[in-house]
MIMARTI-539445 format. One record per residue: chain; y, z, x of N, C-alpha, C in turn; residue number from 1. Coordinates in Angstrom, 2 decimals. Each point is the difference from the previous one (the first is absolute). Layout:
# MIMARTI-539445
R_A_Y_Z_X_Y_Z_X_Y_Z_X_NUM
...
# end
This chain:
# MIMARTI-539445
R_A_-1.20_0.00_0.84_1.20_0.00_-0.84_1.25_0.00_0.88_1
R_A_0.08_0.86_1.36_0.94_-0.16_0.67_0.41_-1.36_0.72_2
R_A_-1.30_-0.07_0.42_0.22_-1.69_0.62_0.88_-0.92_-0.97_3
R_A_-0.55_-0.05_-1.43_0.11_-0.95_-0.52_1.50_0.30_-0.48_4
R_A_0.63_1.09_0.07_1.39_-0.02_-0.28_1.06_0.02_1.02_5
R_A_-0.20_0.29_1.25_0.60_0.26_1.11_0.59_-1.09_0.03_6
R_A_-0.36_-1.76_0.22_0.63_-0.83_-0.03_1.36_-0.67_-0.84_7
R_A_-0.75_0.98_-1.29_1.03_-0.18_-0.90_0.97_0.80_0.01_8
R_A_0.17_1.30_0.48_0.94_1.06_0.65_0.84_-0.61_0.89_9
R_A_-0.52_-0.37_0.99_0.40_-1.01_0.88_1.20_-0.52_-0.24_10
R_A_-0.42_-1.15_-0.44_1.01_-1.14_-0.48_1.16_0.67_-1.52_11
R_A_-0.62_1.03_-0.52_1.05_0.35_-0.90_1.08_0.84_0.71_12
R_A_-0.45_0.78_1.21_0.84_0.62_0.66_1.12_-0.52_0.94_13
R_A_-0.12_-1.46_0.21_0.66_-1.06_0.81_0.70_-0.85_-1.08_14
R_A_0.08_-0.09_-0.95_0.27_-0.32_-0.69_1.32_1.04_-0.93_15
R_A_-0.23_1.27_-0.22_0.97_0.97_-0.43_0.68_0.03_1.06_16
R_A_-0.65_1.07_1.13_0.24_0.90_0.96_0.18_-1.12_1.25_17
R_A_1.12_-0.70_0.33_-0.20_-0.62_1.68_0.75_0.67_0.64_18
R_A_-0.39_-0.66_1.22_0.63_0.63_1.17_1.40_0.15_-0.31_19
R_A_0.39_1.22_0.71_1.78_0.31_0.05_0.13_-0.27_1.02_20
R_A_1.73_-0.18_0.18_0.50_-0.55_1.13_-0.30_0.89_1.21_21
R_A_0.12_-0.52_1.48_-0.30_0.67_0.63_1.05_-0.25_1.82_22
R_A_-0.18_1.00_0.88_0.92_-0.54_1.23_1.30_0.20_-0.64_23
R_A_0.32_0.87_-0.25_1.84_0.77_-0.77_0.35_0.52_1.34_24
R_A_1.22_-0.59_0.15_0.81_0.57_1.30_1.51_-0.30_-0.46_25
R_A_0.77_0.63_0.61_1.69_0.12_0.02_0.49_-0.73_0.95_26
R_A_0.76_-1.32_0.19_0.41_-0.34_0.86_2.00_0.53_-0.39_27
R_A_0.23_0.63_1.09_1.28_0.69_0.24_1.01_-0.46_0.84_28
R_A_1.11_-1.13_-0.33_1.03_0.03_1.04_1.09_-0.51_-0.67_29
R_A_0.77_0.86_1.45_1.59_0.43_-0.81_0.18_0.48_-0.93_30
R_A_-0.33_0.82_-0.34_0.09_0.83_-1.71_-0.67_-0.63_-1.22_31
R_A_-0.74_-1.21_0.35_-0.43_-0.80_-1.22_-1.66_-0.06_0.15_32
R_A_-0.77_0.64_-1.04_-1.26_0.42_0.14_-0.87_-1.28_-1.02_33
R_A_-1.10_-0.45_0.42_-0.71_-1.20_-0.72_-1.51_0.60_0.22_34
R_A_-0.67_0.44_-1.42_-1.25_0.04_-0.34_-0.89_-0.89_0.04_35
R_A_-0.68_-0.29_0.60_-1.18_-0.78_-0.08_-1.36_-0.01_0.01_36
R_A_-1.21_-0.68_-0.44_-1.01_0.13_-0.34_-1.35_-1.42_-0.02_37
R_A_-0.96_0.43_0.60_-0.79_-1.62_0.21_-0.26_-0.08_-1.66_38
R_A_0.07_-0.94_-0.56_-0.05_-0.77_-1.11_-1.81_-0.18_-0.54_39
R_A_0.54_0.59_-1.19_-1.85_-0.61_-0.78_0.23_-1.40_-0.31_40
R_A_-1.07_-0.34_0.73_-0.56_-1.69_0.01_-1.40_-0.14_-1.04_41
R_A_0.30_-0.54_-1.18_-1.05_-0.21_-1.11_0.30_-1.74_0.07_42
R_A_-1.14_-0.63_0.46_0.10_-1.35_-0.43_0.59_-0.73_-1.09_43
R_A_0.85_-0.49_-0.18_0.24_-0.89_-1.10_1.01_0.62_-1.17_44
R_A_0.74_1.68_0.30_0.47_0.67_-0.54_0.70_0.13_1.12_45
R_A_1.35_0.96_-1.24_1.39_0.59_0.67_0.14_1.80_-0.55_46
R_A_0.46_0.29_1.20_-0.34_1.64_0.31_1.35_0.18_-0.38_47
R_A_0.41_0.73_-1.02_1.31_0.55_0.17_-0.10_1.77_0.62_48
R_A_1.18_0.38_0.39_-0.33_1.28_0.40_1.05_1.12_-1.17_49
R_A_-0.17_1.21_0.50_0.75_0.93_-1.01_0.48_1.61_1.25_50
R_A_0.97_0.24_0.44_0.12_1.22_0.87_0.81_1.40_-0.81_51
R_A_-0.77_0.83_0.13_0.70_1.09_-0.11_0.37_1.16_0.59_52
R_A_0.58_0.71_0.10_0.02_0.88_1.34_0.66_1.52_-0.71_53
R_A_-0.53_1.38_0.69_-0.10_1.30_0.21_1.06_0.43_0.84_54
R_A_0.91_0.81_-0.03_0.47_0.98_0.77_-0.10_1.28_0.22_55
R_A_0.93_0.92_0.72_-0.62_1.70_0.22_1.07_-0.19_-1.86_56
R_A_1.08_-0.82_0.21_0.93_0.91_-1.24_-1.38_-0.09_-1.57_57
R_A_-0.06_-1.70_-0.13_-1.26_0.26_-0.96_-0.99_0.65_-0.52_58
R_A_-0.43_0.70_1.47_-1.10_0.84_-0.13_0.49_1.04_-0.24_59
R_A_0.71_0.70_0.53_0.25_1.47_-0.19_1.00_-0.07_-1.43_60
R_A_1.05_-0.40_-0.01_0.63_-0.19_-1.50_-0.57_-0.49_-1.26_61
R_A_-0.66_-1.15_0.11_-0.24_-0.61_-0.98_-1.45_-0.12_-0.27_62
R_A_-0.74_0.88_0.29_-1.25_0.20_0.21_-1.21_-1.35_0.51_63
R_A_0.44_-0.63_0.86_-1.07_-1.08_0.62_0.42_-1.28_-0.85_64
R_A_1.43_-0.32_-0.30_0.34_-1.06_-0.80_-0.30_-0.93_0.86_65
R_A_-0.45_-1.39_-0.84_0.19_-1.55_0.91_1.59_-0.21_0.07_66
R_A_0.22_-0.52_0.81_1.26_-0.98_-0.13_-0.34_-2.00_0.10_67
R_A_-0.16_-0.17_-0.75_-0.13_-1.50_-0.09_1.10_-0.70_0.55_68
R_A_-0.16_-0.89_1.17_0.88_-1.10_0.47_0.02_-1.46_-0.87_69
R_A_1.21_-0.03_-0.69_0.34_-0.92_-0.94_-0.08_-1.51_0.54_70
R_A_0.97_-0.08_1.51_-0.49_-1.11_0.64_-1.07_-0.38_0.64_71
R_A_-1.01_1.16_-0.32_-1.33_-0.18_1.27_-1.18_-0.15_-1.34_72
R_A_0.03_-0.72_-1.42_-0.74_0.57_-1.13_-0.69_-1.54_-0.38_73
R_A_-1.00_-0.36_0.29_-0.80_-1.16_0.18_0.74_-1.15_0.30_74
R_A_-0.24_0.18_1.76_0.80_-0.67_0.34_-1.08_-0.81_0.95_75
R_A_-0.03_-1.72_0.60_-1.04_-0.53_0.54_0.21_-0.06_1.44_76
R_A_0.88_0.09_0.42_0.33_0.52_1.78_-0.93_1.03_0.43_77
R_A_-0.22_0.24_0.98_-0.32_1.71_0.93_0.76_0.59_0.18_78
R_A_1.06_-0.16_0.38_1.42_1.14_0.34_0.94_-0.15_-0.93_79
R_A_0.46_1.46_0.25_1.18_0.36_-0.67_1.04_0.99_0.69_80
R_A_1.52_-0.45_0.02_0.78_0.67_0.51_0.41_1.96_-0.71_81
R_A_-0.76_0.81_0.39_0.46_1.27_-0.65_0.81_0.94_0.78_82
R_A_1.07_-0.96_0.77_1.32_1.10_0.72_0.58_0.95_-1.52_83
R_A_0.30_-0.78_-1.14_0.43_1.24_-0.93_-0.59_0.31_-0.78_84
R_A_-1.13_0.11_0.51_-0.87_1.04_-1.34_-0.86_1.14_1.04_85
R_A_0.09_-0.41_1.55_-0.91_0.84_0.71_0.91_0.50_1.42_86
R_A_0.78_0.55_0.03_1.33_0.00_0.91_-0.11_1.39_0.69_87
R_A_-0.55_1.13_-0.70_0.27_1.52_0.60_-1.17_-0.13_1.29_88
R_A_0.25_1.01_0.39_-1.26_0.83_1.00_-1.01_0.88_-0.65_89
R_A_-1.00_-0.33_-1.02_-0.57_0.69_-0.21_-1.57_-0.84_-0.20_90
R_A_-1.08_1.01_-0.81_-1.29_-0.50_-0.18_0.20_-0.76_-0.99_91
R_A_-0.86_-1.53_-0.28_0.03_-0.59_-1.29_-1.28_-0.57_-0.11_92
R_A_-0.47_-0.13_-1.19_-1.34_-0.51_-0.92_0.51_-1.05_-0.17_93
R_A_-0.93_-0.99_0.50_0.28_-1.66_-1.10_-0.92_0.15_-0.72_94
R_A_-0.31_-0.86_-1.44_-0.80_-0.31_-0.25_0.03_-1.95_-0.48_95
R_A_-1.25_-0.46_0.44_-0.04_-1.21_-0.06_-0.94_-0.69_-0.70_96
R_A_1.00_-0.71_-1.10_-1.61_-0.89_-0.81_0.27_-1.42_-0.24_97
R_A_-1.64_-0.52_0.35_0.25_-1.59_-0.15_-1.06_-0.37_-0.96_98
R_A_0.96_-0.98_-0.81_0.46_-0.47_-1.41_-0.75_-1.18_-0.11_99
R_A_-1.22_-0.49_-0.82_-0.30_-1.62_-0.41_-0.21_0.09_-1.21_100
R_A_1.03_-0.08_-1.11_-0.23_-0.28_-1.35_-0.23_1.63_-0.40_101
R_A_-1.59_-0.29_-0.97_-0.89_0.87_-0.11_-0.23_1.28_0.78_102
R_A_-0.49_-0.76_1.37_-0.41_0.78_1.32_1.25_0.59_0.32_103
R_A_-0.70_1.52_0.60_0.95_0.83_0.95_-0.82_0.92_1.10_104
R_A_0.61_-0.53_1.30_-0.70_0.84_1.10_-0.04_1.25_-0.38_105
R_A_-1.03_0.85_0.87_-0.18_0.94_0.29_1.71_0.65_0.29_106
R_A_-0.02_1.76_-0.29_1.24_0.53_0.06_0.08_0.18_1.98_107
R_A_0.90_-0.37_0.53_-0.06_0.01_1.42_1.66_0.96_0.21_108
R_A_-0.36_1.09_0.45_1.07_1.18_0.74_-0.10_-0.53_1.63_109
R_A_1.63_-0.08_-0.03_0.06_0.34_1.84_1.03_0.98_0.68_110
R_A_-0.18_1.17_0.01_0.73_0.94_0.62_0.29_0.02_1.29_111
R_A_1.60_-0.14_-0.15_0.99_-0.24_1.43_0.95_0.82_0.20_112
R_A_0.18_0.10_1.61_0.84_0.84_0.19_1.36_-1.08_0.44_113
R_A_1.05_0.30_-0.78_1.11_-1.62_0.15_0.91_0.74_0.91_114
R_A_0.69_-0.33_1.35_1.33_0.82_0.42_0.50_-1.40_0.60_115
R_A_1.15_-0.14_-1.11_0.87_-1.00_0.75_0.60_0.83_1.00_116
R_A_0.02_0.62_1.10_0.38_0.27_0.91_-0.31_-1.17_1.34_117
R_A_-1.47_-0.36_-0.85_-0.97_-0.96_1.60_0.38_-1.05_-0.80_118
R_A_1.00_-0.42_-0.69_0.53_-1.66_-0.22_0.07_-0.50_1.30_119
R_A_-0.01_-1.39_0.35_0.49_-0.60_1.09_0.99_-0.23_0.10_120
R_A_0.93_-0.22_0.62_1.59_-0.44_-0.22_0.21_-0.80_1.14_121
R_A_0.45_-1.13_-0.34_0.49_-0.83_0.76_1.91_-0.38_0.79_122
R_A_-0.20_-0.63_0.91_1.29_-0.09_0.33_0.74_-1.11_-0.81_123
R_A_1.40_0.32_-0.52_0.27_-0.65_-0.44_0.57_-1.67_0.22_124
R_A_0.26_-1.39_-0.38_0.14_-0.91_0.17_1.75_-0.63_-0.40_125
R_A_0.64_0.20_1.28_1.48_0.11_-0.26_0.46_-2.00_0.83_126
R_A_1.05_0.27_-0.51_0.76_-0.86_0.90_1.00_0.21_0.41_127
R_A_0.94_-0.30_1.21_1.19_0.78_-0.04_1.09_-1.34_0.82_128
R_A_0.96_-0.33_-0.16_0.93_-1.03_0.13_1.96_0.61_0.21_129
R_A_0.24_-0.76_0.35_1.26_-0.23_0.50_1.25_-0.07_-0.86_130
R_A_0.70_0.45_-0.57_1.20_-0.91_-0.98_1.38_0.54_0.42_131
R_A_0.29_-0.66_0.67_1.22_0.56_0.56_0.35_0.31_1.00_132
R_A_0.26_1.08_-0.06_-0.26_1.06_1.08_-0.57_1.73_-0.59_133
R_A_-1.03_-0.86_-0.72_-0.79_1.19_-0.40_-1.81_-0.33_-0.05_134
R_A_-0.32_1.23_-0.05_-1.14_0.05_0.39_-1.16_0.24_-1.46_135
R_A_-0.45_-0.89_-0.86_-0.89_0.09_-1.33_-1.63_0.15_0.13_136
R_A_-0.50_0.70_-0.83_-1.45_-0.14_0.04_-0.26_-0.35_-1.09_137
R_A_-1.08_-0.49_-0.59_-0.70_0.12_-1.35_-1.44_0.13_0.32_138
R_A_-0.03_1.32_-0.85_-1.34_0.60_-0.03_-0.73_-0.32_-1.52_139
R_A_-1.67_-0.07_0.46_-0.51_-0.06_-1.51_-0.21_0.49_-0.52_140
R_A_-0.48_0.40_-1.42_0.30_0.71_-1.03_-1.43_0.68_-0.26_141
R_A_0.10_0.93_0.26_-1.43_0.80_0.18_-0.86_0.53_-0.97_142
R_A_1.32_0.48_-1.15_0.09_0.84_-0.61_0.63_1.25_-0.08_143
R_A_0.49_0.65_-0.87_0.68_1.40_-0.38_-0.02_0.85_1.13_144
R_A_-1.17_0.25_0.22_-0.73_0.98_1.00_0.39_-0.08_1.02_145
R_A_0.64_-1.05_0.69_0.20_-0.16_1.67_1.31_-0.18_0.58_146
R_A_0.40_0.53_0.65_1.14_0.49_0.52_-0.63_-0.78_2.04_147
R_A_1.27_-0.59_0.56_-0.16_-0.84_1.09_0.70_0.24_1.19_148
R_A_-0.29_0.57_0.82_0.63_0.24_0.90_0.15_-1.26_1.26_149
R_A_1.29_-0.37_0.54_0.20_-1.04_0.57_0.65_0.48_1.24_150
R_A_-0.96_-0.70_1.27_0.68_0.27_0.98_0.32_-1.13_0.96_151
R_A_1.23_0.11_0.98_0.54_-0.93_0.37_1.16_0.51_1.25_152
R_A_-0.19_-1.10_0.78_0.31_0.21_1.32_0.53_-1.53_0.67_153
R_A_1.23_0.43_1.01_-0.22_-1.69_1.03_-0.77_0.07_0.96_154
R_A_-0.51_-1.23_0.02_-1.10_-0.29_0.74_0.11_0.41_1.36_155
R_A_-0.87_0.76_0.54_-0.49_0.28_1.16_1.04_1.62_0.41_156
R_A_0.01_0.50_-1.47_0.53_1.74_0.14_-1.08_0.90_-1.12_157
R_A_-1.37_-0.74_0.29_-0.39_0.69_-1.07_-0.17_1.55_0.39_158
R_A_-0.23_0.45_0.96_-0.65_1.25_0.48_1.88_0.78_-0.50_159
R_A_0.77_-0.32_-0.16_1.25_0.37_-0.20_0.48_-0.28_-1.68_160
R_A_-0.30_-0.46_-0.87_-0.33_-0.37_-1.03_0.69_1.05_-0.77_161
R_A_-0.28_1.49_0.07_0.29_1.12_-1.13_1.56_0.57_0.37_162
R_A_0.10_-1.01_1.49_1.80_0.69_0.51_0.70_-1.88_-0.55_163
R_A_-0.42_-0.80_0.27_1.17_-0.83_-0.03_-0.22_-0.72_-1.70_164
R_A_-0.46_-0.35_-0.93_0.11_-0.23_-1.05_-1.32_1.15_-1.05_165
R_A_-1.30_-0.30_-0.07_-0.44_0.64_-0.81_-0.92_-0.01_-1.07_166
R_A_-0.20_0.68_-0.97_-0.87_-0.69_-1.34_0.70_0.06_-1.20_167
R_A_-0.09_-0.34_-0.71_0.49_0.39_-1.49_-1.25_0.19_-1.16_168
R_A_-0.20_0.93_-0.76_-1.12_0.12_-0.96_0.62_-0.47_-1.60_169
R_A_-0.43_-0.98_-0.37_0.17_-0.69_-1.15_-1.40_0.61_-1.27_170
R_A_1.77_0.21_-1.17_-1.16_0.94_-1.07_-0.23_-0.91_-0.78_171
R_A_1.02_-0.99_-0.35_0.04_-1.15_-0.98_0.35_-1.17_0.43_172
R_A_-1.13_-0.71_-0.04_-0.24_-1.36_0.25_1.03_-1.04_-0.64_173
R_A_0.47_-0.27_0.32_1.16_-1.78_-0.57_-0.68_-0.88_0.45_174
R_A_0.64_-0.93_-0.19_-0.21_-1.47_0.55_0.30_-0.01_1.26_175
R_A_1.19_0.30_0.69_0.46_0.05_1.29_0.49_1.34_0.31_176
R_A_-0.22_0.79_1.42_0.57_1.02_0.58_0.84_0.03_0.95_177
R_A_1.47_0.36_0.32_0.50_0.10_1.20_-0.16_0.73_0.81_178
R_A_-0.37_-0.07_1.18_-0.28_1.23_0.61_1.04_0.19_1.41_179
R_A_0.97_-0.85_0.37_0.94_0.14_1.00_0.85_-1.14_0.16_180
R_A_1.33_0.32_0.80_0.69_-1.17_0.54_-0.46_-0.29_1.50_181
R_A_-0.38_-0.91_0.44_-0.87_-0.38_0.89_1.22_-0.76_0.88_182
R_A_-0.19_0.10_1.52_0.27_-0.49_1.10_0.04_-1.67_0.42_183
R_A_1.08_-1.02_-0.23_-0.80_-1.36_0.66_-0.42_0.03_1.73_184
R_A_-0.70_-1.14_-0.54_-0.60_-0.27_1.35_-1.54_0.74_0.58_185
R_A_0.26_1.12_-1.37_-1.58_0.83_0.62_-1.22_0.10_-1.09_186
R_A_-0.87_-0.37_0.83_-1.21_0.21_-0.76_-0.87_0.66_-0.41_187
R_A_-0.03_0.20_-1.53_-0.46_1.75_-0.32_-1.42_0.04_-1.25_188
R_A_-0.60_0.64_0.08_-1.24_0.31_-0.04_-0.27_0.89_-1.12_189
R_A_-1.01_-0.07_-1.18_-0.16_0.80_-1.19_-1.13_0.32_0.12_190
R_A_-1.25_1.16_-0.86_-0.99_0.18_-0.17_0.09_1.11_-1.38_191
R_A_-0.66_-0.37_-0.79_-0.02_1.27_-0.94_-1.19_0.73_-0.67_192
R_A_0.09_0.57_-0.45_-1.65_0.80_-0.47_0.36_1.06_-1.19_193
R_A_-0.86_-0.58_-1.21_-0.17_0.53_-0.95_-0.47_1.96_-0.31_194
R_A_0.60_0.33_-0.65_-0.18_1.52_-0.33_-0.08_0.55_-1.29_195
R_A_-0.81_0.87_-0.42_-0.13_0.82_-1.59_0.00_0.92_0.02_196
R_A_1.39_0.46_-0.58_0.24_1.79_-0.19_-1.22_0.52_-0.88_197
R_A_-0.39_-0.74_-0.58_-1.03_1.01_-0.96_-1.47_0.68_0.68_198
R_A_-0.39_-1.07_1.37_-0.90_0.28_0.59_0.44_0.48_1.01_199
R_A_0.70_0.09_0.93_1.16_-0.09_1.11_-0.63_-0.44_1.35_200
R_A_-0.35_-1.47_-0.60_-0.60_-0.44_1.08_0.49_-1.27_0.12_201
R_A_0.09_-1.05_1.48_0.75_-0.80_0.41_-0.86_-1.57_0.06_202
R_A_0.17_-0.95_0.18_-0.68_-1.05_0.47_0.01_-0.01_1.60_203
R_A_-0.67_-1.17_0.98_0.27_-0.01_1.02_1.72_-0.95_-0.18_204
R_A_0.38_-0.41_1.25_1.22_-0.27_0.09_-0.45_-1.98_-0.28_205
R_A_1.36_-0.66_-0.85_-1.09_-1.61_0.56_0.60_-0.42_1.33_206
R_A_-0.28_-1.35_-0.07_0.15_-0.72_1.64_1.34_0.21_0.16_207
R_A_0.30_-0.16_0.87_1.67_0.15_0.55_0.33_-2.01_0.15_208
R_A_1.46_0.32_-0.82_0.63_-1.40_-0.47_1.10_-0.05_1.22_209
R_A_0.56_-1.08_0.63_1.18_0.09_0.44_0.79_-1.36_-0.24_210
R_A_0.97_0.34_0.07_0.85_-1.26_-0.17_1.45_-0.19_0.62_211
R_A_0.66_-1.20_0.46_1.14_0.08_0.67_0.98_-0.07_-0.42_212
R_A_1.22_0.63_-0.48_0.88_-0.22_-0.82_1.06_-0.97_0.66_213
R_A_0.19_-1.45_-0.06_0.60_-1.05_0.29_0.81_-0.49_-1.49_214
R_A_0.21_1.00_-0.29_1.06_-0.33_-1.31_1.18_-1.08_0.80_215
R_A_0.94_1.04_1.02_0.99_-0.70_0.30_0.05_-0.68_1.03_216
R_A_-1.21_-0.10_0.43_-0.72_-1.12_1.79_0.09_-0.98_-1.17_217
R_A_-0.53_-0.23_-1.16_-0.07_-1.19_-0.88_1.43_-0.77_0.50_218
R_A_0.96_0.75_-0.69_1.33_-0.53_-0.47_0.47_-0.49_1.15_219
R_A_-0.06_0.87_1.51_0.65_-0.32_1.08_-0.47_-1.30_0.40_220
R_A_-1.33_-0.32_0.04_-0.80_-0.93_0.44_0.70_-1.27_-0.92_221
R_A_0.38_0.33_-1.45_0.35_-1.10_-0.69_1.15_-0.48_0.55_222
R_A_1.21_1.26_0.17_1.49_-0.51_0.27_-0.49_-0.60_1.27_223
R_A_-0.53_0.63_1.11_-0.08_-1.15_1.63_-0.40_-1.63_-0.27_224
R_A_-1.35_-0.13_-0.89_-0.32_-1.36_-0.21_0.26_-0.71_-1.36_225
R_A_0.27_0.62_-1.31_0.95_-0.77_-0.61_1.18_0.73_-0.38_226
R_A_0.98_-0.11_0.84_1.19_0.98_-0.53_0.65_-0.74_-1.57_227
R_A_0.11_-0.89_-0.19_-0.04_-1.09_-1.55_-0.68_0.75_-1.23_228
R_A_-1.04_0.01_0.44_-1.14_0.80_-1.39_0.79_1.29_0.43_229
R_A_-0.28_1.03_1.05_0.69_1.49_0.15_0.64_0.07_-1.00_230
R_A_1.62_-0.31_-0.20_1.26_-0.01_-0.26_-0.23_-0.48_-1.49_231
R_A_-0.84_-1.53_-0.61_-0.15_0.23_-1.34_-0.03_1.01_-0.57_232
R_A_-0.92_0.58_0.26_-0.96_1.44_-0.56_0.84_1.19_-0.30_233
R_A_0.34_0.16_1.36_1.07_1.05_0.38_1.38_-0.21_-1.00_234
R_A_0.54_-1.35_0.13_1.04_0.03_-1.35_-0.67_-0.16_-1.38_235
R_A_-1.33_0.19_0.00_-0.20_-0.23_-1.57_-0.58_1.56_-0.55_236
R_A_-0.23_0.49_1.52_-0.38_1.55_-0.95_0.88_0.93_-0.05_237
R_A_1.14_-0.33_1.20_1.49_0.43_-0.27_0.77_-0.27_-1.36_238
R_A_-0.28_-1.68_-0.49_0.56_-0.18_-1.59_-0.45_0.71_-0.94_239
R_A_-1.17_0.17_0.09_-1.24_0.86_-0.91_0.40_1.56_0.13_240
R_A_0.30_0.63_0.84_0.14_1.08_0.19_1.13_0.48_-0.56_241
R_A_1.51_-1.16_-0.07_1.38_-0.12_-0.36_-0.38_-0.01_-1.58_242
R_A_-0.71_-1.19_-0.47_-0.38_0.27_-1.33_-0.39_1.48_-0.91_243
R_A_-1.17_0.05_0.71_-0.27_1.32_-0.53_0.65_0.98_0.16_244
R_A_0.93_0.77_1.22_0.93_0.88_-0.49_1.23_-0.39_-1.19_245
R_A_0.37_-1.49_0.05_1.03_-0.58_-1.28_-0.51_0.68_-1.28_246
R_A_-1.53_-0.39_-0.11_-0.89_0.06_-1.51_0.04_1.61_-0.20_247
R_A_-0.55_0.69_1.35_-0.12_1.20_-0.38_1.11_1.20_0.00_248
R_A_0.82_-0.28_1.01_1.20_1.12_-0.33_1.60_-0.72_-0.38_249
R_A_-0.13_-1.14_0.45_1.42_-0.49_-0.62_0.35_-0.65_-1.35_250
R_A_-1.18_-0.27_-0.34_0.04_-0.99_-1.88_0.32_1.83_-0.60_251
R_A_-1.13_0.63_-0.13_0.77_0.76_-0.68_0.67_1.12_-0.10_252
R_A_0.94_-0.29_0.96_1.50_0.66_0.40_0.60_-0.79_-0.93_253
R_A_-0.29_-1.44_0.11_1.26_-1.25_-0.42_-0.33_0.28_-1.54_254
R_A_-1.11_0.08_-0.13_-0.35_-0.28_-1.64_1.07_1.92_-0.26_255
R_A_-0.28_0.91_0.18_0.53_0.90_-0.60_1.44_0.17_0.27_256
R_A_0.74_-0.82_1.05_1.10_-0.19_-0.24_0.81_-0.67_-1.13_257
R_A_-0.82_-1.55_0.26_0.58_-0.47_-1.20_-0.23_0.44_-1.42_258
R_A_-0.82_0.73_-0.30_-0.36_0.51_-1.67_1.37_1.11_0.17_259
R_A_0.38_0.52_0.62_0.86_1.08_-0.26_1.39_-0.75_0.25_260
R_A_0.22_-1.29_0.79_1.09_-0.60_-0.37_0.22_-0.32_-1.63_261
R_A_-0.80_-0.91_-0.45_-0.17_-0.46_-1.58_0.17_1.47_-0.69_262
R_A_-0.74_0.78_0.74_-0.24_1.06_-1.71_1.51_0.61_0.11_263
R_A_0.54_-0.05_1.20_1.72_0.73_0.20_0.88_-0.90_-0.94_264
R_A_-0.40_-1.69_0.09_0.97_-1.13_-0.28_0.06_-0.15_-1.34_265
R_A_-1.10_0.43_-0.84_-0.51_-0.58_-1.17_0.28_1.28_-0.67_266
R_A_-0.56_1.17_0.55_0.01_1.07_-0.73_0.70_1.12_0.60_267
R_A_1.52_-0.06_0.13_0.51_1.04_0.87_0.22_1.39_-0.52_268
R_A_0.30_1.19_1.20_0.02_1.52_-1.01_1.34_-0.15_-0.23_269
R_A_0.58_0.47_-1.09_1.06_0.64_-0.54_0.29_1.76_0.61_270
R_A_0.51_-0.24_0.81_0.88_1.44_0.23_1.04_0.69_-0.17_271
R_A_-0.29_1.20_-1.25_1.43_0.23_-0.53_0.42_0.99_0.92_272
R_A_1.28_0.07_-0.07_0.99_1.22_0.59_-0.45_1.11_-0.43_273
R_A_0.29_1.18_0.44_-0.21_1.34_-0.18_1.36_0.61_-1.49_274
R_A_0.96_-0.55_0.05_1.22_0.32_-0.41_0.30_-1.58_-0.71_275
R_A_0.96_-0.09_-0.48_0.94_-1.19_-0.85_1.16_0.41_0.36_276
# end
């Protein structure tokens, strides 16, 4: 009797009960955490998955509640990003089930110990350029979390670095940063490295950038070999420059002069005597 049903146990049990996912690991960097898992492979079918996850607050408050991940809820990928649903330092329960129709794996628990502390953090990816006679970086955008410290030196004073210019620590990211009025003729050198107050831990530093500031070697070089083009330029950003103070501080001087001519001409005060 056993024989003759075992087979049929078998196949009904592969059939309800399949394999759950399996190989769950945290991949962690820069503050951004990605769940993943080797995938049930059923021939000729599609596995959706379903994640839910445990905390200490769940357990102890809410007596062993699930918390169901809304974006992680039969979904046909292996990974899923859970930086905001799994963020503290503490113990957490997943639980994981995979989905065919009818069929539902076996219930599969994986108890982890999560400390974004051992995130990886990388150095950050800047550029830094010339405009003027100033010195710009643009750093990339990391996220909330990261705060950038930038350091910078002329070339060939690095061991002197913390006496003759310095670092600056950037809390909020822009598009562009100034970080000094810079020297012509000399060539000066950046490196920066990412940091998180929440962990208080740093990246390594990245490659060291340098560059020559020939802002005004440009111009000189132009006036020696085309002094013609020079002198265009030069009188056209001189006109430009004449313009824009006209537009910006002299129109409206003129404009509020003349309204108070008219409003005197058109509409003058009457001032009586004190006495008759």
């Amino acid at each position: 009797f056993f024989f003759f049903f075992s087979p049929l146990l078998g196949i009904l049990f592969f059939f309800v009960f399949f394999l759950a996912p399996q190989n769950i690991s945290i991949l962690s960097t820069n503050m951004k955490h990605i769940l993943t898992w080797s995938p049930v492979i059923i021939q000729g079918e599609t596995v959706r998955y379903s994640v839910e996850f445990q905390g200490e607050y769940e357990r102890f408050f809410f007596f062993f509640f699930w918390i169901p991940i809304s974006e992680c809820s039969l979904i046909f990928f292996s990974f899923f990003f859970i930086t905001e649903d799994i963020s503290a330092t503490v113990f957490f329960f997943l639980f994981f089930l995979a989905d065919l129709g009818a069929r539902r794996s076996d219930f599969f628990f994986f108890f982890f110990f999560f400390n974004r502390n051992t995130t990886s953090l990388t150095s950050p990816i800047f550029f830094f350029f010339f405009f003027g006679y100033h010195l710009l970086v643009e750093l990339e955008d990391m996220g909330p979390a990261f705060q950038f410290r930038v350091l910078y030196w002329k070339k060939g004073q690095e061991r002197r670095v913390s006496v003759t210019l310095g670092f600056w620590v950037i809390r909020e990211v822009s598009s562009v940063v100034h970080l000094f009025f810079f020297v012509f003729f000399f060539e000066y050198c950046v490196k920066a490295q990412s940091y998180v107050e929440a962990i208080n831990r740093s990246s390594s530093f990245s490659q060291t950038q340098c560059c020559l500031s020939f802002f005004f070697f440009f111009f000189f070089l132009l006036l020696l070999l085309f002094p013609g083009v020079f002198f265009f330029f030069f009188f056209t950003a001189l006109i430009s420059s004449a313009g824009f103070f006209f537009f910006v501080f002299f129109l409206p001087f003129l404009t509020w002069k003349t309204s108070n001519f008219f409003l005197f001409f058109f509409c003058p005060v009457a001032v009586l005597p004190d006495t008759l």
